[in-house]
C-alpha positions in Angstrom: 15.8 41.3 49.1 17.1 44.9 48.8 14.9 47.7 49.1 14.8 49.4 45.4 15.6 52.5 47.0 18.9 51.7 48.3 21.6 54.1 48.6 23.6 52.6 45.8 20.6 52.7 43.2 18.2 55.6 44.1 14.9 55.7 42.6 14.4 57.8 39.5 11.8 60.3 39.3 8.4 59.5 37.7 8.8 61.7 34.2 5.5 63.0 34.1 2.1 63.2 36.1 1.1 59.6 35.1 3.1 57.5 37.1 2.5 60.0 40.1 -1.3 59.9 39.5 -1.1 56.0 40.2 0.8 56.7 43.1 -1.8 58.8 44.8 -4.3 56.7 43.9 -2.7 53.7 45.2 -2.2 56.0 48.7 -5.5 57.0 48.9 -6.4 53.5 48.8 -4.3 52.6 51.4 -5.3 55.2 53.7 -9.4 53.8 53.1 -8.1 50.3 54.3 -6.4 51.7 57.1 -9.0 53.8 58.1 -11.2 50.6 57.9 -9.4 48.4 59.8 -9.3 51.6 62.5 -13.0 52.5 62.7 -13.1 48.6 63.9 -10.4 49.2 66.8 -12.9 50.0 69.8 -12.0 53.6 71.0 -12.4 53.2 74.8 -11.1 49.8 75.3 -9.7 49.3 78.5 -6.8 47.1 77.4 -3.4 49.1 77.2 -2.6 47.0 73.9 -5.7 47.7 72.1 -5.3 51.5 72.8 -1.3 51.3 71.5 -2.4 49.9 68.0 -5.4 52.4 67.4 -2.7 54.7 68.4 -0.9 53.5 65.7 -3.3 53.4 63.3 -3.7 56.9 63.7 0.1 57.6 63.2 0.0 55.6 60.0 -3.2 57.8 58.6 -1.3 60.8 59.3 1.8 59.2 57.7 -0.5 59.0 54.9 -2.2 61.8 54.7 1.8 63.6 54.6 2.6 61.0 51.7 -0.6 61.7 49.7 0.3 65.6 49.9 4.1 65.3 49.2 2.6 62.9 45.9 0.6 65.9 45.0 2.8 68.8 45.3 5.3 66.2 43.3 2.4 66.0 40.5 1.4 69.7 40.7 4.4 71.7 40.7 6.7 71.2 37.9 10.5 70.6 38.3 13.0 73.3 37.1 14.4 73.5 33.8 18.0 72.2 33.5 18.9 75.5 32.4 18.2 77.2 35.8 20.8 75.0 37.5 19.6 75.1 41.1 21.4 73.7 43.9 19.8 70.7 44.7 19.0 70.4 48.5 21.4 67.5 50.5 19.4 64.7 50.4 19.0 63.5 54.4 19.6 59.2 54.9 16.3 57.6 54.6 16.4 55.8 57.5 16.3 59.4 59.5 13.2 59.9 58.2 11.3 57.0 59.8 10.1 58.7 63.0 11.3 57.0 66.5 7.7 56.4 68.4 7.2 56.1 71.8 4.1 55.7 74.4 3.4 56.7 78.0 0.1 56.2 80.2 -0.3 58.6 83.0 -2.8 56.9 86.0 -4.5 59.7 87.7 -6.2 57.8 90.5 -2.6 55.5 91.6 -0.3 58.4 90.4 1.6 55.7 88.3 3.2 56.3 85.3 4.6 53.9 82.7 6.7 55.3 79.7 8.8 52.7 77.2 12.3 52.8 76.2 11.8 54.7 73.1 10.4 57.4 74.8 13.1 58.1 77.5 15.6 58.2 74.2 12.9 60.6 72.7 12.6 63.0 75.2 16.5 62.7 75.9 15.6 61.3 79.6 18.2 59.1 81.3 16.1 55.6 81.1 17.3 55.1 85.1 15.6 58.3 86.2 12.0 58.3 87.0 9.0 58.5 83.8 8.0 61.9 84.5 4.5 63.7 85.8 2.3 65.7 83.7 2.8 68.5 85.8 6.5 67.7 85.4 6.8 67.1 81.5 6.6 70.8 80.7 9.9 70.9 82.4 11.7 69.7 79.3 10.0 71.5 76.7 11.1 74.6 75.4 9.8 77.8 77.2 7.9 79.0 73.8 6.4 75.3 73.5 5.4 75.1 77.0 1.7 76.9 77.3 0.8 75.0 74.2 1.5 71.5 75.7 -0.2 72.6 78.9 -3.3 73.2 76.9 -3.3 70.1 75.1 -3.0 68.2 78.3 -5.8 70.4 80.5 -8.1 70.0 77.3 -7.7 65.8 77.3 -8.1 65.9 81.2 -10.7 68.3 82.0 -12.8 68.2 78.2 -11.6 64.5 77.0 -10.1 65.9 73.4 -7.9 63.7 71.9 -4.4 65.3 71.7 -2.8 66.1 68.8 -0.4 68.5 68.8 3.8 68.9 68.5 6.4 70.9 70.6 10.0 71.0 70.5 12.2 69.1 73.7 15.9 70.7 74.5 18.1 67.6 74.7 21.8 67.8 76.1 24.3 70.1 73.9 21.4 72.1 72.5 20.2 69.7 70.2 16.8 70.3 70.1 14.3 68.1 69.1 10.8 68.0 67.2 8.2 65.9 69.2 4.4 64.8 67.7 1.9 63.8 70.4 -1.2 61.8 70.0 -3.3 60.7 73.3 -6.6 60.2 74.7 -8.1 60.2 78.2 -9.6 56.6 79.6 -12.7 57.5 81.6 -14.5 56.0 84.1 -17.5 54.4 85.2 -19.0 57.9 86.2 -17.8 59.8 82.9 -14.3 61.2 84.8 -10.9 60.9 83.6 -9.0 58.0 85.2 -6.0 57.7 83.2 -4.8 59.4 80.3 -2.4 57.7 77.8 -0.7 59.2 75.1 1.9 58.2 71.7 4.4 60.5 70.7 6.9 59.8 67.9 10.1 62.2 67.2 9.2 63.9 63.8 12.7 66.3 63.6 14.1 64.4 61.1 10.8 65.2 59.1 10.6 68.6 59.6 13.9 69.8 59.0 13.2 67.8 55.2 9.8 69.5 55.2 11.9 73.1 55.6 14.4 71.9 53.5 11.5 71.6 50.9 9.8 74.3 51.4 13.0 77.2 51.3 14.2 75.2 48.1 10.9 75.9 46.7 11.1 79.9 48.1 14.7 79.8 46.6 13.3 78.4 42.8 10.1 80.9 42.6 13.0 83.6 43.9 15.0 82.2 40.9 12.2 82.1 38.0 11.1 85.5 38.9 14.5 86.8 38.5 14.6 85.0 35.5 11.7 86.1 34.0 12.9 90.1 34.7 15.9 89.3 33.2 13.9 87.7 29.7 11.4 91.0 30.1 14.4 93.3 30.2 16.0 91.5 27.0 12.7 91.2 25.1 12.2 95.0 25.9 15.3 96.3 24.8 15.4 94.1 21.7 11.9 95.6 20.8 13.4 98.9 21.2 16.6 98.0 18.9 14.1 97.0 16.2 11.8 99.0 16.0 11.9 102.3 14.4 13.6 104.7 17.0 11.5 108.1 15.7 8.8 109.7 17.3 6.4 112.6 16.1 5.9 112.5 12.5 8.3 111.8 9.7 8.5 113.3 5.7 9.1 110.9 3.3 11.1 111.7 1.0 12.6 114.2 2.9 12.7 116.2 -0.4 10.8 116.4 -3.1 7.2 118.0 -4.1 5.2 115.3 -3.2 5.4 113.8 0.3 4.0 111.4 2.9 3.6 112.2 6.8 4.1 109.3 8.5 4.0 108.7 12.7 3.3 105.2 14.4 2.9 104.5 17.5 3.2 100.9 19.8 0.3 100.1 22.3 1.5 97.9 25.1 -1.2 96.0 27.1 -2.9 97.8 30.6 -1.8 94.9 32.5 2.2 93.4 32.5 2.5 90.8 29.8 5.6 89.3 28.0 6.7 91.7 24.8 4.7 90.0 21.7 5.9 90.1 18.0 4.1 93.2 16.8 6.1 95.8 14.7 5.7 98.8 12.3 8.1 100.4 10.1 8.3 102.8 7.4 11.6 103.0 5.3 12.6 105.4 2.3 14.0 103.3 -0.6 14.4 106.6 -2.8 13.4 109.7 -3.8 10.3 108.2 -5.6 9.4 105.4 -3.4 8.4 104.3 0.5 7.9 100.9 2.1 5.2 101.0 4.9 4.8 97.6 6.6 3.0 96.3 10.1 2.5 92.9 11.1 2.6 90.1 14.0 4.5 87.1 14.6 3.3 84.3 16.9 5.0 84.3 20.3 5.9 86.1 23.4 9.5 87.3 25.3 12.9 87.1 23.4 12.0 84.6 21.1 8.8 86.8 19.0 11.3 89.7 19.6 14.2 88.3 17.6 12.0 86.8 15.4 10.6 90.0 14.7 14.5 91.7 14.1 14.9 88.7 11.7 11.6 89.6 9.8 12.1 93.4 9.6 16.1 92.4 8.5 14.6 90.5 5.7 11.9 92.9 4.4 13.9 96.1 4.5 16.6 94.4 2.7 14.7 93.0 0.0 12.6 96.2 -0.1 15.8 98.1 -0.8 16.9 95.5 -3.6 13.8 96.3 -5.6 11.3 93.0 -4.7 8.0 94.1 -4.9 5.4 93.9 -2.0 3.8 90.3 -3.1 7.0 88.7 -4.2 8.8 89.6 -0.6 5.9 88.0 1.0 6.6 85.1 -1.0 10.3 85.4 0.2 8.7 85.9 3.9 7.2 82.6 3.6 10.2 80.6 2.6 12.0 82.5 4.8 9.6 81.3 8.0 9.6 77.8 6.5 13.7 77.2 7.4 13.2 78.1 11.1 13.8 75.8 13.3 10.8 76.5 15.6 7.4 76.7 13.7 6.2 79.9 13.9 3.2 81.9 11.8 3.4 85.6 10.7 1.1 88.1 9.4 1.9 91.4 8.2 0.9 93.8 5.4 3.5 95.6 2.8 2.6 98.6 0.8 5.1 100.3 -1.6 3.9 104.2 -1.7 5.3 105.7 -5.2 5.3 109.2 -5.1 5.2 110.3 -8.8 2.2 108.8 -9.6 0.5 109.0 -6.0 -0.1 105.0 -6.0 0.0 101.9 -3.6 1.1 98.4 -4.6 0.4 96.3 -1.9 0.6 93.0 -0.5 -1.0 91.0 2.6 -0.3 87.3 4.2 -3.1 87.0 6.6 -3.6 90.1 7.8 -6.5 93.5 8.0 -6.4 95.3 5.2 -5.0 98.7 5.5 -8.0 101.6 5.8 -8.5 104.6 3.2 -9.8 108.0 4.8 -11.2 109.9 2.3 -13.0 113.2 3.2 -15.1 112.5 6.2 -15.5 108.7 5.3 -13.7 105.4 5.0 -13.4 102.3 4.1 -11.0 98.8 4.2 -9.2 98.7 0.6 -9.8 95.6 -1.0 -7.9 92.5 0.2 -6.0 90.4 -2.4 -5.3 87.0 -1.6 -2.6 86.3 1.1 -2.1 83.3 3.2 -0.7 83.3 6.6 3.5 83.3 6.5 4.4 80.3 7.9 0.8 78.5 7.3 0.8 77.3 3.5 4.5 77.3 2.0 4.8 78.2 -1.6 1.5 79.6 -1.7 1.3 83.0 -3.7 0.8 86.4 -2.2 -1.4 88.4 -4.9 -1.3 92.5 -5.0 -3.3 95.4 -5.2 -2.8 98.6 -6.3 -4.6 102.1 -5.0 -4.0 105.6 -6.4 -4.4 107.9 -3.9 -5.3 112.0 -3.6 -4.1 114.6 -1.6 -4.9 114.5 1.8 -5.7 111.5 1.6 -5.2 108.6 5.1 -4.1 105.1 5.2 -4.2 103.7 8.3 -2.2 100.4 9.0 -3.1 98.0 12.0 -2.3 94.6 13.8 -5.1 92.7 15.0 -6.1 93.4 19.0 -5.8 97.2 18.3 -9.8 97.4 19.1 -9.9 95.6 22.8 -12.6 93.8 22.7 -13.3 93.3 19.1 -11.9 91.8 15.8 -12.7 91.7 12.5 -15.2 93.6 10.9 -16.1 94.9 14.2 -12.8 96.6 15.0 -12.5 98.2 11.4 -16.0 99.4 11.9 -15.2 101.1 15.2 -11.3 102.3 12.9 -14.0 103.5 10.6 -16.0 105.5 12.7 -12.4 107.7 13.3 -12.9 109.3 10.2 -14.9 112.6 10.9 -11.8 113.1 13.3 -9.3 112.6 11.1 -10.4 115.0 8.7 -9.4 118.7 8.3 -6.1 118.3 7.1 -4.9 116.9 10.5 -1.0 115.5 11.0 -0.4 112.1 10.7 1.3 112.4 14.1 -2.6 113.8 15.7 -4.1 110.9 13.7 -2.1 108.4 15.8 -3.1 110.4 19.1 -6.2 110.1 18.3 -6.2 106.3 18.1 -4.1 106.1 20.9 -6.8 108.2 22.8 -9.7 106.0 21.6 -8.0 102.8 22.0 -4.9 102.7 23.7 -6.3 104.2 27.6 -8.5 101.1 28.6 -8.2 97.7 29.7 -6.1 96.2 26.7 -5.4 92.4 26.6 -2.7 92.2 23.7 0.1 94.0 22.5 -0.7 96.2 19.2 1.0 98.6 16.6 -0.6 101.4 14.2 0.7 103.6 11.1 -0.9 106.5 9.4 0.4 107.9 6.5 -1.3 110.9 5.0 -0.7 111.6 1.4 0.6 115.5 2.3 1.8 117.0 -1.7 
């Protein structure tokens, strides 16, 4: 019958961990059985054939124990996207991968030794020359190689350990060859070594796949590192596109009696982390009115960051057409609904009318803004606001807030408080407000948060506004 895995049909591979768990398990089964049937071989039987199959039965455990790791890394580590388009590595034949054994027995007392065919092939001996003495074997082993075989061979014959150990054999035209050695001493009546025997099975084949494996696997952590520079680099400079490019503080309208300072500021997180979907923006839709806006959408890398250009595209737009703060939530919300990937938003919008000093504003999911007053503060009264993205169709209610001169809002995504949320991170906002007063810049405002907040260990991405009510 032919094997499954013939050349002409090769075996697919397991898609998934299941398949591959039942594989291990059926190994590690195996390898119990074997192990069985080995503890029952005796260890210092004097018949050559007895020794040659515990031999073997060693060989087959470490066979095992390679086959039980190869399962696991198989299991563990998963396989690159099809995106990445790796070379695959050249698969070797499979028959070069079953390993050519051999045996020898070296009589100490006689001075006879015995190899097999195999072996002479192994160690690339002409099989009409003479089997070769330990103190001779070194002789075709390569010169690095050489001290380690000698101590594997004084440690059976003077301390009876078991050998175990490989070393690489020069054979004609260079080729040289990976050799695995397993042996034992006999010992005698009186405790001394008589004889020592020994297996030893041509594993080149083996390692070269085992190199093969490992410098693919260098070559595709090389590859998703570069990769995920290159997706960093994109997702940083697509932030940077989006978001508003000013820095310092900003009048809005630039003229006019009655202005509003405004400065904003990004907080990235202490430790390097994919860009996330937080964004601010201010935007002057005329001489009598201002759009502020902050909010988060769901995600990391390039995909929160264009997500977040799409966002800010839609609000500014509709902003600019006249759609009032809970209505363009609304519009938000359909919006997120048609995307092809599921993602949730929040995010605040506040329409700042200069005339009359007051703020309409809307909310899907998100802190309320926070009104600094004096020396004191407090979180303005929430109107209802699902998440976007969470409950389509659902309406976005508003609220509106006459302000005073010299009066603070302060505008926030969640994680600007590391370590807290909720009503413990506006409590610790709160607690700001002695600072902020004395007719301070909106600009100083936002150094002050950044100073609070902004210089410790931070987990999560996080934007701020202020806008201070300056005529």
């Amino acid at each position: 019958m032919p094997s499954p895995l013939s050349a002409d049909r090769p075996a697919a591979r397991p898609p998934g961990g299941g398949p591959v768990d039942a594989l291990i398990s059926q190994t590690r089964r195996l390898k119990g059985e074997v192990d069985a049937v080995r503890r029952d071989t005796p260890a210092d039987a004097g018949d050559p054939r007895e020794r040659w199959r515990r031999a073997l039965y060693d060989l087959a455990m470490h066979q095992l124990d390679d086959l039980d790791e190869h399962l696991a890394q198989l299991r563990d580590d998963p396989p690159p996207a099809p995106s990445e388009e790796l070379p695959a590595p050249p698969a070797p034949p499979r028959a070069a991968l079953l390993s050519r054994v051999g045996s020898a027995e070296w009589d100490l007392l006689t001075d006879e030794v015995s190899w097999s065919g195999e072996l002479y092939r192994i160690l690339g001996r002409d099989p009409a020359a003479p089997p070769l003495t330990l103190d001779e074997l070194p002789s075709l082993v390569c010169d690095e190689d050489r001290p380690r075989l000698t101590g594997m061979v004084t440690g059976c014959l003077i301390d009876g350990r078991p050998i175990d150990g490989e070393f690489r054999v020069l054979h004609a035209a260079d080729d040289i060859r990976t050799v695995h050695m397993m042996g034992e001493p006999v010992l005698g009546a009186d405790g001394s070594t008589v004889s020592m025997w020994a297996v030893l099975r041509d594993v080149s084949e083996l390692r070269r796949c085992r190199r093969t494996v490992s410098e693919t696997r260098d070559s595709l952590h090389r590859h998703r590192h570069a990769a995920a520079r290159s997706e960093h680099r994109l997702a940083v400079e697509l932030q940077e596109a989006v978001l508003p490019a000013w820095h310092g503080s900003l009048r809005f309208p630039r003229r006019g009696p009655r202005a509003l300072d405004v400065a904003a500021a990004h907080l990235p997180p202490s430790a390097h982390a994919s860009i996330g979907g937080d964004w601010y923006d201010a935007l002057e839709l005329s001489e009598d009115a201002t759009l502020l806006s902050v909010g988060e959408l769901t995600g990391h890398g390039v995909g929160a960051a264009s997500g977040v250009a799409m966002l800010l595209g839609a609000v500014r737009g509709m902003a600019l057409a006249g759609t009032a703060p809970g209505p363009l939530l609304d519009c938000l919300d359909r919006l997120l609904d048609t995307t092809a990937q599921p993602v949730l938003a929040g995010a605040v919008c506040l329409r700042y009318r200069h005339d009359t000093r007051t703020a309409v504003w809307a909310r899907a999911g998100h802190p309320a803004p926070l009104l600094y007053r004096g020396r004191a503060g407090r979180a303005l009264d929430a109107p209802r606001g699902a998440l976007l993205g969470a409950a389509p169709g659902s309406a976005h209610e508003q609220a509106e807030e006459t302000l005073e001169v010299g009066d603070l809002l302060l505008l926030h995504t969640d994680g600007l408080v590391p370590g807290h949320t909720g009503t413990a991170a506006v409590h610790r906002l709160l607690a700001l407000a002695p600072r902020f007063a004395g007719g301070r810049s909106a600009r100083d405002c936002v150094r002050e948060v950044a100073e609070e907040f902004g210089e410790g260990e931070r987990a999560e991405h996080a934007c701020v506004l202020v806008a201070r009510v300056a005529s």
